[in-house]
Backbone as a ProteinNet text record, in pm:
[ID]
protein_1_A
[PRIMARY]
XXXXXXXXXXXXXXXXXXXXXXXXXXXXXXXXXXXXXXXXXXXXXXXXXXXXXXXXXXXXXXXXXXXXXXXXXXXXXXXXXXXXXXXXXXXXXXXXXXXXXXXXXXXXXXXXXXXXXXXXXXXXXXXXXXXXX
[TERTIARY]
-456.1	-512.1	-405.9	-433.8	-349.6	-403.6	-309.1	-343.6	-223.2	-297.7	-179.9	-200.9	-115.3	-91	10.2	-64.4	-18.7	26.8	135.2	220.3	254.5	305.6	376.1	306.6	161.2	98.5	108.4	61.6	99.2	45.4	86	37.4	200	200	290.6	337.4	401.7	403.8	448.8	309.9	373.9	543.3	552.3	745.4	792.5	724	803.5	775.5	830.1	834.2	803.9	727.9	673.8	701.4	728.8	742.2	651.8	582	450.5	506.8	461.3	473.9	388.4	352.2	288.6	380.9	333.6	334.1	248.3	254.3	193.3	227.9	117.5	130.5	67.5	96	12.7	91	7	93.7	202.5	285.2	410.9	299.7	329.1	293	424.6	520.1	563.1	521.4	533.4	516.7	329.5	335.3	210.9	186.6	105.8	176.7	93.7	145	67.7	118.2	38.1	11.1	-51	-65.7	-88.7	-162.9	-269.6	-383.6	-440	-527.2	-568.9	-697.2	-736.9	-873.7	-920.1	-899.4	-928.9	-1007.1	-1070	-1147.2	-1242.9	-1377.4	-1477.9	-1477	-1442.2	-1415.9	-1493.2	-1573.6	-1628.7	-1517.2	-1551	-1469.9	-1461.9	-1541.3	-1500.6	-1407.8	-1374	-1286.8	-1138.2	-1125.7	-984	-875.1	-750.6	-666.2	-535.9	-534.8	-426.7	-288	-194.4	-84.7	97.9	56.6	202.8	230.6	250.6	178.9	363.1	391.3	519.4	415.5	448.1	427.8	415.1	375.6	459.5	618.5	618.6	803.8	884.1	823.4	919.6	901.9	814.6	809.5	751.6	751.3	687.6	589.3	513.1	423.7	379.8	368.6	305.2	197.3	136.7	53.9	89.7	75.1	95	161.2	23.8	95.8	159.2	218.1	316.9	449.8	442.6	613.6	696.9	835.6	932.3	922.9	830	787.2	801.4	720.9	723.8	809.9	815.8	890.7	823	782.6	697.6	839.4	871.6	950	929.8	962.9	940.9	1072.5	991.7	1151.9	1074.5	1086.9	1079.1	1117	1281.3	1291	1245.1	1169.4	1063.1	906.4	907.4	757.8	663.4	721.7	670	655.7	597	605.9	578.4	673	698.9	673.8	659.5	578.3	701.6	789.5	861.3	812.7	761	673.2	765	813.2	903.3	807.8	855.6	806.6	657.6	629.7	438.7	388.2	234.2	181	24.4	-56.9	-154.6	-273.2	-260.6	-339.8	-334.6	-211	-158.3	-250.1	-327.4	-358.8	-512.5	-455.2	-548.9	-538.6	-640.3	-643.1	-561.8	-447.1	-347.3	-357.6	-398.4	-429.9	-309.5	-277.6	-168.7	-281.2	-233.7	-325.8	-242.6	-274	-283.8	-367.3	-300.7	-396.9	-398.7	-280.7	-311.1	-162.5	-199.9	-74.7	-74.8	79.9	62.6	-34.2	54.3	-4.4	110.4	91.3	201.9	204.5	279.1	267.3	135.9	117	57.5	-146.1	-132.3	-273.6	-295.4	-195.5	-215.4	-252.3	-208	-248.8	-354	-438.2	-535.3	-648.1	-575.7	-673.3	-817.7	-815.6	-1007.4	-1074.4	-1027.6	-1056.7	-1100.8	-990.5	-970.7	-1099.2	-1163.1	-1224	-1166.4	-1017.7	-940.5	-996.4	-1059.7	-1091.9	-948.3	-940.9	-828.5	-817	-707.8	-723.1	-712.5	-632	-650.6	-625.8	-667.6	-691.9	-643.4	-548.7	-526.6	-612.1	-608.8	-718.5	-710	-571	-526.7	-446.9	-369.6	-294.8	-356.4	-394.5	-422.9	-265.2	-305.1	-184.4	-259.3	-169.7	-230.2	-141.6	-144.5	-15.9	-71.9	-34.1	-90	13.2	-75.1	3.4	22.6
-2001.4	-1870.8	-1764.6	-1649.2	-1544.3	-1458.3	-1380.6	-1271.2	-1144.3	-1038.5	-949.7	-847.6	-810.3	-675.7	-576.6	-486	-301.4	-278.2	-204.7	-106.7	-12.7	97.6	216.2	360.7	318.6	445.5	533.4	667.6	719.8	894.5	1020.8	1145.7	1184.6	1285	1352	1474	1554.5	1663.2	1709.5	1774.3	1795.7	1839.6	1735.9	1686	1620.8	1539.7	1460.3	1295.2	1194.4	1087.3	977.4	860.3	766.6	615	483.4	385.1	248.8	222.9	153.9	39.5	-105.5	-235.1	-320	-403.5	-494.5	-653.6	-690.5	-887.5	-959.6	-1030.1	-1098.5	-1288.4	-1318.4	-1467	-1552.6	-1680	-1810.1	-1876.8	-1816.7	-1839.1	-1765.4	-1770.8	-1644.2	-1602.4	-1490.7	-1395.9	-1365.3	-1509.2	-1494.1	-1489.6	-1395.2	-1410.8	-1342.1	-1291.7	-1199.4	-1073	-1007.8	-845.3	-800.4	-699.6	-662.5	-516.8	-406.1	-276.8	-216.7	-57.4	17.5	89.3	75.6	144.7	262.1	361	437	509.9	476.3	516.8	689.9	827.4	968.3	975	1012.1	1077.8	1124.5	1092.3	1134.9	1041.5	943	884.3	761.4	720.5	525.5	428.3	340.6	198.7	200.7	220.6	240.1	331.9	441.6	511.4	537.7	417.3	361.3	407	468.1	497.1	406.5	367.9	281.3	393.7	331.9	454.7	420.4	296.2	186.1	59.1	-8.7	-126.8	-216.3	-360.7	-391.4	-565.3	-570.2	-639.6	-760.5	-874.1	-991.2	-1006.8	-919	-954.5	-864	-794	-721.5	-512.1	-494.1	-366	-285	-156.5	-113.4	53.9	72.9	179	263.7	387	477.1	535.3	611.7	721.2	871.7	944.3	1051.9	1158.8	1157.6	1222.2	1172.9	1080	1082.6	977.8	1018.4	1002.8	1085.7	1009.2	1064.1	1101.2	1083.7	1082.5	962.1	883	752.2	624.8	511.8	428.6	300.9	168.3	51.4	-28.7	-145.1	-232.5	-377.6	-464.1	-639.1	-738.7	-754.4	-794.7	-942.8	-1050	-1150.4	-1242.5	-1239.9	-1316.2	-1349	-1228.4	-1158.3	-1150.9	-1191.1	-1177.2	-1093.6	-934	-831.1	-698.5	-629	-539.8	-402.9	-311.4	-193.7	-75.6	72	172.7	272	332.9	439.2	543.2	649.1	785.8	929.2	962.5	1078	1252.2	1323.2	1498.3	1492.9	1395.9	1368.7	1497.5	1494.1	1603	1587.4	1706.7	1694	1598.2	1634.4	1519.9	1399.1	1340.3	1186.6	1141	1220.8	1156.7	1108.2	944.1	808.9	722.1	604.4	451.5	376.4	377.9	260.1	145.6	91.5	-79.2	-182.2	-265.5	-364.5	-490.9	-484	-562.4	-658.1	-803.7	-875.4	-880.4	-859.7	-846.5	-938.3	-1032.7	-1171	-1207.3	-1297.4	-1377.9	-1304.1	-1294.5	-1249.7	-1108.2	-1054.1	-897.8	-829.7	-705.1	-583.3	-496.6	-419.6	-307.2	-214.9	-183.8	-52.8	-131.8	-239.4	-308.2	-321.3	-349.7	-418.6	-228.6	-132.5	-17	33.4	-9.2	17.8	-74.5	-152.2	-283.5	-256.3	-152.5	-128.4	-63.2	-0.2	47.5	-32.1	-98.9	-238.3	-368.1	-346.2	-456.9	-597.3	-576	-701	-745.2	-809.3	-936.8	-895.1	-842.9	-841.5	-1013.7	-1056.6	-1179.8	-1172.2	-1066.4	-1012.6	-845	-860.1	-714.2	-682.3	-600.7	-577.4	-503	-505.4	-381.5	-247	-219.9	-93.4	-11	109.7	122	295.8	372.7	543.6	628.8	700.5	842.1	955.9	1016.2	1146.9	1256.3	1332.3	1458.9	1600.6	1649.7	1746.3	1873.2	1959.5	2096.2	2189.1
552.5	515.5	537.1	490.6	447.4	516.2	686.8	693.8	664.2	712.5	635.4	762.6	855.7	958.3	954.1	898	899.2	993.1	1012.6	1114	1052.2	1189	1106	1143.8	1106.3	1106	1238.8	1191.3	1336.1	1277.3	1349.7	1338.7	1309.5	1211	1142.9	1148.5	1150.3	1107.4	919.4	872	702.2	690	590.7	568.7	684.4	701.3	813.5	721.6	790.9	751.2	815.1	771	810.6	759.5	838.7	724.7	771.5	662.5	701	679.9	736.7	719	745.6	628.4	596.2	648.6	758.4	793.2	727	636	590.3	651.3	752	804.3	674.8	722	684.8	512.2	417.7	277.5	237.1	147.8	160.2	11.3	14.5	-148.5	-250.7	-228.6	-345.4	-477.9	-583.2	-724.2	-717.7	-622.7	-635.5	-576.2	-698.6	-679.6	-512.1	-539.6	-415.7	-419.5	-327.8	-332.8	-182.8	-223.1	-90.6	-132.5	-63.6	-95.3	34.7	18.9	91.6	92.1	178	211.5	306.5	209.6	296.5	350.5	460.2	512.3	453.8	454.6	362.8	280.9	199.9	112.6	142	55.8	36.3	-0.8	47.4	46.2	-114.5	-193.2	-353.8	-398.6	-313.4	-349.8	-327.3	-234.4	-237.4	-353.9	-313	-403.5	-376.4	-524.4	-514	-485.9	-412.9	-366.9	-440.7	-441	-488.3	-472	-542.5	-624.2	-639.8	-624.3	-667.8	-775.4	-850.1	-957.4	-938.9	-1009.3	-1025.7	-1024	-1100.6	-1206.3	-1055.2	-997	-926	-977.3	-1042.7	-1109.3	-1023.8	-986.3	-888.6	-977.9	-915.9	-973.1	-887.4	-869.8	-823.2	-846.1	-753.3	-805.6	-865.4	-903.4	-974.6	-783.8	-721.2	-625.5	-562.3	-540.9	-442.3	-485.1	-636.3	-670	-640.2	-617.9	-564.2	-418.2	-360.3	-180.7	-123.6	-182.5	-139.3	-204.1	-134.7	-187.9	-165.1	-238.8	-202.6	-197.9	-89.1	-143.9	-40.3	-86.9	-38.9	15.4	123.1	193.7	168.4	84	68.7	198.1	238.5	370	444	465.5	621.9	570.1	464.3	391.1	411.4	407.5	435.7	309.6	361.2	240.1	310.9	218.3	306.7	241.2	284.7	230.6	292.9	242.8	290.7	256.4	357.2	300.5	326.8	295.1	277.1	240.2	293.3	261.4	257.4	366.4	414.2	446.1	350.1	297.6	387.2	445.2	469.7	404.8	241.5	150.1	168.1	235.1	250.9	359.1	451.5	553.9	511.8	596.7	532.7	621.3	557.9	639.9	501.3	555.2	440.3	442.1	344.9	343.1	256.3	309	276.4	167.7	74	-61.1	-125.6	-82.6	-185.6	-295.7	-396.7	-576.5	-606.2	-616.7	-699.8	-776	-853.7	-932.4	-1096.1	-1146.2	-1278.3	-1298.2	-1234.8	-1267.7	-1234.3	-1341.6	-1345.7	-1222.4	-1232.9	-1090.2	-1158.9	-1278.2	-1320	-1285.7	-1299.3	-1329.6	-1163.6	-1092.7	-929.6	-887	-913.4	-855	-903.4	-982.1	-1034.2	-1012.7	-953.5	-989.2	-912.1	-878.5	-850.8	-963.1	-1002.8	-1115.2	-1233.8	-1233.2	-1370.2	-1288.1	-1237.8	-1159.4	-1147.5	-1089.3	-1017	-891.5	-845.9	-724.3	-666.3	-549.3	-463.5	-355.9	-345.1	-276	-160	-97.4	93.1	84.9	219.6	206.8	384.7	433	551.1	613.3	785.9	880.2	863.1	828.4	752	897.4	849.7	948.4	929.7	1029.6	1029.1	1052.9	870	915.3	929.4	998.3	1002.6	1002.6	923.7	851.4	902.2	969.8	1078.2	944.8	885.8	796.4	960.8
[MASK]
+++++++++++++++++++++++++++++++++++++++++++++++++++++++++++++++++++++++++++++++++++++++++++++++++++++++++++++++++++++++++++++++++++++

């Protein structure tokens, strides 16, 4: 079985910077996309926003807000996956979740994929930021 443990999170000051990491034990998630998702305050478990997403092929996708802030990337070796958050904004503050999506999927479909009603295959405990303006 496949678990997946968040690090990273922590309290901020707006424009300050944070870098989240995903361990993923047990199976490796090669060749399956996977993404960062976030859960605000006030917000239902349905309203999860996908945040940045890296593909099958290796493609990576964002959300509208927080391009050019953030960065998603996969250290294969270490079978981890990582969230670099840069010029962190009060809005950012969330419960970030580390997501296995699945096999054969794009970055743009894996960040959406709640939307698109994709079956996520794991789902991490999630890690709390908090961006103090």
């Amino acid at each position: 079985a496949q678990e997946l443990v968040e690090s990273g999170g922590g309290s901020v000051q707006a424009g300050g910077s944070l870098r989240l990491s995903c361990a993923a034990s047990g199976d490796t998630y090669s060749g399956q996309a996977m993404a960062w998702f976030r859960q605000a305050p006030g917000k239902k478990l349905e309203e999860r926003e996908g945040v940045a997403a890296i593909g099958s092929d290796g493609s990576t996708s964002y959300a509208d807000s927080v391009k050019g802030r953030f960065t998603v990337s996969r250290d294969s070796a270490e079978n981890t996956l990582n969230l670099q958050m840069d010029n962190l904004k009060s809005e950012d503050t969330a419960m970030y979740y580390c997501v296995v999506v699945g096999p054969r999927l794009s970055a743009i479909r894996a960040l959406h994929a709640l939307s698109l009603g994709i079956p996520f295959a794991h789902w991490g405990q999630g890690t709390q930021v908090f961006v103090a303006s």
